[in-house]
N, C-alpha and C positions, 0 to 999 in steps of 0.2 A: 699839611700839604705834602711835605717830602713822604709820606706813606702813602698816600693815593699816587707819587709818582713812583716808591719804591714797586709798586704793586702791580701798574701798570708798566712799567719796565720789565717784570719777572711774567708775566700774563705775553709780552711781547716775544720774549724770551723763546718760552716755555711753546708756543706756536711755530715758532722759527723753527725748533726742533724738530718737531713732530711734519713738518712739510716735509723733509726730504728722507732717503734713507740711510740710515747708519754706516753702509760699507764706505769706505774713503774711494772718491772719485764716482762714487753715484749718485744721479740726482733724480731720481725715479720716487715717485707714492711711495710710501711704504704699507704694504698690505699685511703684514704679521708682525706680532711681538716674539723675539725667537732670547730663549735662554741659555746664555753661555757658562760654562764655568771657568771662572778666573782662578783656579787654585786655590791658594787658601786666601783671596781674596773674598770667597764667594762666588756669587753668581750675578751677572752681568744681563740686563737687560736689552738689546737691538730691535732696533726698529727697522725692519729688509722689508723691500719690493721684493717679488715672489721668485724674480732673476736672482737674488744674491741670496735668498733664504738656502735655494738649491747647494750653491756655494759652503755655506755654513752646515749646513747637513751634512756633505760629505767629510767635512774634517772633522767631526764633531760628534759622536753617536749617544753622548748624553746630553744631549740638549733638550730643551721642553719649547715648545710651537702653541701658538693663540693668534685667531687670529684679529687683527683690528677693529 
């Protein structure tokens, strides 16, 4: 039983995420997957409304875009 509640806790989760968008202080859809790169962390997935994808575009000119 605790694994059908782990699962549906991460399914909960995992939802919640995906409702809003990634930029802090935005609470809009998000319509694109936009690619950051975190240095030698790699690269960093975002989930942006189409307002803050603009955002990220301008700081950003190696970024990869997909959209939702």
């Amino acid at each position: 039983m605790s694994t059908l509640l782990s699962t549906e806790n991460e399914l909960v989760n995992n939802l919640h995420q995906d409702t809003t968008c990634d930029r802090f202080g935005c609470y809009n859809l998000p319509s694109e997957k936009f690619n950051v790169s975190a240095g030698t962390f790699g690269t960093i997935t975002l989930n942006l409304c189409s307002k803050c994808v603009k955002v990220f575009q301008e700081g950003n000119s190696s970024s990869n875009r997909s959209v939702l």
